[in-house]
C-alpha positions, -999 to +999 in steps of 0.1 A: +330+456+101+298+455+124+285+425+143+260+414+111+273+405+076+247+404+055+250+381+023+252+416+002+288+423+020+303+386+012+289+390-024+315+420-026+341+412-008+348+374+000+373+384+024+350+396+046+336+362+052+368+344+048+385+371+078+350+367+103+352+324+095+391+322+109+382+350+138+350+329+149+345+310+178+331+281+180+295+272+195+295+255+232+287+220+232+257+227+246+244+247+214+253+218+189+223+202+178+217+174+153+196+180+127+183+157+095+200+162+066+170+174+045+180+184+012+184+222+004+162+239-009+173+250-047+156+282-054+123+298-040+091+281-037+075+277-069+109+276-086+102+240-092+071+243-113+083+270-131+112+248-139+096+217-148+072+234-168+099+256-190+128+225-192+143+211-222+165+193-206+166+158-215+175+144-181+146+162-167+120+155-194+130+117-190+121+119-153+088+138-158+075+112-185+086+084-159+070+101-130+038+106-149+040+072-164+040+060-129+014+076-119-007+063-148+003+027-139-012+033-104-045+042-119-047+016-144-036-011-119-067+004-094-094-001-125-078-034-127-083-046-087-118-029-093-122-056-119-106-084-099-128-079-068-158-082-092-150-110-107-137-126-076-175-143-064-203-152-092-234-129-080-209-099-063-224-072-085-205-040-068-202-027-099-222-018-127-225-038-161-219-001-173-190+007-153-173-029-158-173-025-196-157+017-187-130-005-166-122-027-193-118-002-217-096+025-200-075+002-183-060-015-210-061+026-227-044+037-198-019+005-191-009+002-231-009+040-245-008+059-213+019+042-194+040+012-217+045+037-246+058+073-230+075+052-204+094+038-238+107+076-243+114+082-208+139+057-206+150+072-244+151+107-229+172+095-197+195+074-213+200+074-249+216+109-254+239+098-232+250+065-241+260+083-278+277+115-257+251+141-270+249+171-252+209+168-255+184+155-281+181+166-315+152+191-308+147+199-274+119+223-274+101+195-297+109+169-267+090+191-245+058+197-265+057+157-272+056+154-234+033+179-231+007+162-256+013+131-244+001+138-206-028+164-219-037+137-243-043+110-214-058+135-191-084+143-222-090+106-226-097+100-186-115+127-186-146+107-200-149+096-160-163+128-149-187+128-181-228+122-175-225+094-195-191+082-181-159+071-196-154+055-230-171+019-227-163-001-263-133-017-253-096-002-258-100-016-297-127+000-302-148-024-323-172-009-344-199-009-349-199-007-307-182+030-313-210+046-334-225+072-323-263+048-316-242+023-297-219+047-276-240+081-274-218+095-250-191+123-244-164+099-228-166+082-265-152+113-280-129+124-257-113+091-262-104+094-296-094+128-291-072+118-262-053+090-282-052+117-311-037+141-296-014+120-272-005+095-306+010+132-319+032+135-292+045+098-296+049+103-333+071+137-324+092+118-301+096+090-327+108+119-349+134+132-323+152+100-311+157+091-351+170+128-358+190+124-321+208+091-336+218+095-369+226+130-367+243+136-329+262+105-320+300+116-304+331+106-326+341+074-332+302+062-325+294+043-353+264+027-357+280-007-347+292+007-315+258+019-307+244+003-272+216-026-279+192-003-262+205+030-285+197+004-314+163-010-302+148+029-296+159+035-332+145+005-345+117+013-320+110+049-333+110+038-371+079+016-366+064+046-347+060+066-377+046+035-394+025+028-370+011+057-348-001+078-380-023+048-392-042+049-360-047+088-360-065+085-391-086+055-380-094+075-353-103+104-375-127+086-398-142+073-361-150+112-352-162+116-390-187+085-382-200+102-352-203+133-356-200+144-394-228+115-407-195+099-424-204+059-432-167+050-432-174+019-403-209+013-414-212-025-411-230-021-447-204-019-463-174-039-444-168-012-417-164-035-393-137-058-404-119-023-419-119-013-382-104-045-375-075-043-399-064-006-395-064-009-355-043-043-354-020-026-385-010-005-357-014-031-329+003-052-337+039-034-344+025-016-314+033-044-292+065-042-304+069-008-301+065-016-259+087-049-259+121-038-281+129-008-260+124-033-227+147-062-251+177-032-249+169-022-209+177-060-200+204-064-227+224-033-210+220-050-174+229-089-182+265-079-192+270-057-166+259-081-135+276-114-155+308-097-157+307-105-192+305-085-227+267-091-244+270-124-259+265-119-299+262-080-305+256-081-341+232-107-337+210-090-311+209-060-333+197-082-365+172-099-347+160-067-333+152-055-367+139-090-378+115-086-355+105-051-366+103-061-397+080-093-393+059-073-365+041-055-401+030-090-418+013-106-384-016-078-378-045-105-382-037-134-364-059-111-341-084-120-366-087-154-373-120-159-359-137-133-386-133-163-413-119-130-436-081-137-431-059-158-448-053-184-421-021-198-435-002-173-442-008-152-412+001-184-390+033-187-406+042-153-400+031-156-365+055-187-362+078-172-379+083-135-356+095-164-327+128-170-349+144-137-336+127-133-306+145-168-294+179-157-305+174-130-280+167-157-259+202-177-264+222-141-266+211-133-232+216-170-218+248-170-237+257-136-216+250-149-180+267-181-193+298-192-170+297-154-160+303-144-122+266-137-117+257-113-085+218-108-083+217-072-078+177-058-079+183-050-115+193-083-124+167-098-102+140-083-124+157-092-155+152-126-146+119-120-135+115-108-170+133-136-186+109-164-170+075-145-172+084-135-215+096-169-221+060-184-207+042-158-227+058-165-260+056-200-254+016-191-252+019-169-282+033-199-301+002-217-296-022-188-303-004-187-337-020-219-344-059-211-359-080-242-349-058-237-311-066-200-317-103-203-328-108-225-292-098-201-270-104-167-287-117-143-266-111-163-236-095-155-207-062-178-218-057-147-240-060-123-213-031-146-193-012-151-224-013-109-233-008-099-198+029-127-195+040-112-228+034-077-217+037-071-178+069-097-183+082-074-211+069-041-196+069-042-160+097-058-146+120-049-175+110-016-162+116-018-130+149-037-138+156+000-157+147+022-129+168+001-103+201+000-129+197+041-139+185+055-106+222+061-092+231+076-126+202+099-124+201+113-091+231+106-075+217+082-050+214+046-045+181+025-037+177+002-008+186-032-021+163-047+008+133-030+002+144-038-037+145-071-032+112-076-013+095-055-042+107-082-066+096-113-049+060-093-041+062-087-079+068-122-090+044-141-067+020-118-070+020-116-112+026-156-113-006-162-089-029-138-108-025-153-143-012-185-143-044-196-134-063-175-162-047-201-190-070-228-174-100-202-171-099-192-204-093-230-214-125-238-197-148-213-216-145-181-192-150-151-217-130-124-215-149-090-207-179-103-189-188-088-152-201-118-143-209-158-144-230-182-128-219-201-102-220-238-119-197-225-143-170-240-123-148-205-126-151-196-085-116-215-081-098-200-100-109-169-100-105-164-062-070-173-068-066-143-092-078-120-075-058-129-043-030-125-068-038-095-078-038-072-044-007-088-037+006-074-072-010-043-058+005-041-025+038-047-039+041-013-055+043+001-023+077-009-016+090+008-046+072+037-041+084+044-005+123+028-019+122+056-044+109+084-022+133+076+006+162+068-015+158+105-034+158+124-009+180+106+020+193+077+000+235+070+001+251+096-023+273+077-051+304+091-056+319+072-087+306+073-121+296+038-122+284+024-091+278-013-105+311-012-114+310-030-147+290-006-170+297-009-206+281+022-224+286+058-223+263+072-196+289+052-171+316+077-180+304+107-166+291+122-129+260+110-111+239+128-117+254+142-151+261+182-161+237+196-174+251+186-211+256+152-195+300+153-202+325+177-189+351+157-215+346+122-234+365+087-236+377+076-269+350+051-284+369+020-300+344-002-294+310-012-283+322-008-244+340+025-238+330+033-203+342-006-196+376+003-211+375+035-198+382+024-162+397-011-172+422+002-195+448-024-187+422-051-194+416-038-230+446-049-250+437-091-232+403-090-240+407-081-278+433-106-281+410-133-266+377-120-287+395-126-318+366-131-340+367-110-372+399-100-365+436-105-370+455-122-338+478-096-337+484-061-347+488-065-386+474-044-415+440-065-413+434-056-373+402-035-377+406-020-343+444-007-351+430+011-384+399+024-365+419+038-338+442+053-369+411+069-383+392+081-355+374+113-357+390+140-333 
């Protein structure tokens, strides 16, 4: 047989290999050396670009957009301690009036289109194909190229920093007339609006594929009403990005046609301005939605799973998910009081109003945790964290809604405080709160609950300290988007605090970055297919991380929690009995869950 067996011999005769492995000796003690367990390698090097580049694997395309999204949140958060430190002392002047306003306007870009949105259709790529049991999305070649768009897109619009002229500087709504070609001469103006074109076209692609994915790919027996909340809220999520995304492509268009074609179709002269105003906040403002509903489904998956309870009013959540999309169409200009050109009453109402649902939410998920045998896992951690932090922002939202409250602080900084609690509450910890709860399922390894938990209190201290105190700035007359103020305006206080806030809200990333990194590649393999040990929904019935068409064989779905009666099965026949709502007591012709079972699709 020869002293050396190459990897050519075994390949043609196992036996070879199995006949030298019983005949072999084993090494001295002396030779035995312990050695990291580094991962092993999967292919040859540049395998894994090749890979990433090529995949339509959902899975895969979910991390990518997270990864990317990530990185973008790094970035944006950087431009926005750039901002803090200048604000931090009246007189500090390290940066330009110029670059302030090029801040400004690409950080709130950057934080709202280039991180809050794809980040919306990572989680959709990562989880909802699973929670139905689809093999993949609807179109997976399409998932790619809407990936694809969306990261050239941003790159495009942050491009404008390496421009002469420097990055877009008109603010991320891009009043007009500050966008026309006099006021903002500039490349880093154009490559703006192409960015957010060509990145909105990715969006609107993805919007199409998670509609296409739901209605047309869910497993048997998944009917819509046994769809999980956070199935439901991409859905609902994805309908009001086709009504929204394509309204501000064409806005954008007619801004290109301004500057470059001699088009008049913002010219002040005839009402440009306040046309601007109305097509950007008729996608704004369902665009807020559009970031906060998918982030409603992340924290209504994790409540029932770390109460030990099912979701507390299913139909209801689902309802007020899609009152909320509904209302989020009819409240575009209570961003526009101030102009005088709105109809004040109506708009406040509607404002009021878009609270109804949002505060059922509110009870549903206090009416989950409710006499439930709570454990505070990280992922439950940060859905508190964003329970608290939403709740204060709403509760400031309520009094924006009012017009003579509204027309005082307008512009001020209590809007900044009041955007950034309804958004970083929403967006940011409900995020975090998703990565924490789907990071086993994805890789196959836990995070560090220690370094999880310090992340989360870094988090919470450092949001709370930055802009809490921003309500009483913006109450006193600060104005948002200036680069400076004088020091008997009083504002040095406050906005010391804030900025002190804010690089502990910076420094806390770190954490999460090393938590990840360390728990990816030597982190403690899980070897069940729900590690929490409660999961409701689909993705909890298969490996960690799944096959590559995510199930090897599936559960029958008679109900809203199959992976939970998957691996309780002895609890199943109780727990319908006690949730008799809708239903017979016992097993007679009207018990809908006998004749589904009867009728369900093989």
């Amino acid at each position: 047989m020869g002293d050396k067996i190459t990897n050519e011999h075994c390949r043609d005769d196992p036996s070879i290999f199995m006949e030298d492995l019983l005949v072999a000796e084993a090494p001295p003690i002396g030779e035995l050396e312990a050695r990291r367990p580094f991962p092993p390698r999967m292919g040859p090097k540049g395998n894994l670009v090749y890979k990433l580049i090529t995949t339509t694997d959902h899975k895969l395309i979910g991390i990518m957009y997270c990864v990317v999204c990530f990185i973008f949140f790094f970035v944006g958060g950087l431009m926005a301690l750039l901002m803090r430190t200048e604000l931090a002392l009246p007189g500090l002047q390290f940066l330009s009036n110029e670059q302030f306003n090029q801040l400004f306007t690409m950080h709130g870009t950057v934080m709202l289109l280039f991180y809050a949105t794809p980040i919306v259709f990572g989680f959709a790529n990562l989880v909802l194909p699973l929670q139905i049991g689809a093999p993949d999305v609807a179109f997976p070649r399409l998932n790619a190229f809407s990936f694809w768009l969306f990261l050239f897109g941003a790159l495009i619009a942050i491009a404008g920093f390496i421009t002469p002229g420097g990055a877009a500087d008109f603010g991320w709504t891009a009043y007009s007339p500050l966008t026309d070609a006099i006021h903002s001469p500039g490349a880093g103006g154009d490559l703006w609006i192409m960015g957010l074109a060509v990145g909105g076209l990715g969006t609107i692609l993805g919007g199409v594929n998670m509609i296409t994915t739901v209605v047309c790919m869910r497993a048997p027996g998944m009917t819509m009403f046994r769809m999980p909340i956070f199935t439901w809220n991409i859905l609902v999520t994805s309908i009001l990005v086709l009504l929204a995304f394509p309204l501000l492509t064409a806005a954008l268009f007619g801004l290109a046609a301004d500057r470059h074609l001699g088009a008049h179709v913002y010219d002040p002269a005839n009402g440009g301005v306040l046309l601007w105003q109305h097509l950007f906040w008729f996608f704004g403002h369902p665009e807020v939605y559009i970031i906060a509903l998918p982030f409603f489904g992340i924290v209504s998956e994790i409540f029932p799973v770390f109460s030990r309870k099912p979701i507390f009013g299913y139909t209801t959540l689902i309802y007020a998910t899609l009152g909320i999309a509904a209302l989020s169409v009819a409240v575009w200009a209570h961003h526009m009081y101030a102009t005088g050109a709105v109809l004040l009453p109506f708009f406040s109402f509607m404002t009021f109003l878009i609270a109804v649902p949002t505060g059922i939410k509110f009870f549903n998920w206090i009416g989950t945790m409710w006499k439930g045998q709570l454990t505070f896992e990280s992922p439950m951690l940060f859905s508190v964290g964003f329970l608290i932090t939403f709740l204060l922002g709403g509760l400031s939202g309520v009094l924006l809604a009012s017009p003579p409250l509204d027309f005082h602080v307008t512009d001020s900084y209590f809007v900044i405080a009041h955007f950034h609690y309804v958004l970083f509450g929403t967006i940011v910890f409900a995020t975090y709160a998703g990565i924490y709860f789907w990071f086993p399922k994805m890789t196959g390894r836990l995070l560090d609950e220690r370094l999880a938990k310090l992340h989360f209190w870094l988090t919470f201290i450092g949001f709370h300290t930055t802009f809490l105190v921003q309500h009483w700035l913006g109450d006193e007359g600060m104005p948002r988007r200036y680069a400076d103020y004088l020091p008997t305006d009083g504002f040095t206080t406050l906005n010391v605090i804030s900025t002190i806030g804010a690089f502990i809200l910076g420094i806390s990333t770190l954490p999460f970055v090393w938590n990840v990194f360390k728990s990816w590649r030597y982190g403690e393999p899980v070897v069940v297919d729900d590690p929490w040990g409660y999961g409701n929904s689909l993705e909890w019935a298969t490996s960690c991380p799944p096959p590559r068409h995510n199930f090897t064989e599936l559960p029958r779905i008679r109900s809203e929690r199959p992976a939970f009666e998957l691996h309780y099965p002895h609890m199943v026949e109780r727990m319908r009995a006690e949730a008799h709502i809708g239903r017979s007591h016992g097993p007679s012709d009207g018990d809908v869950t006998r004749l589904d079972d009867e009728h369900v699709r093989t």
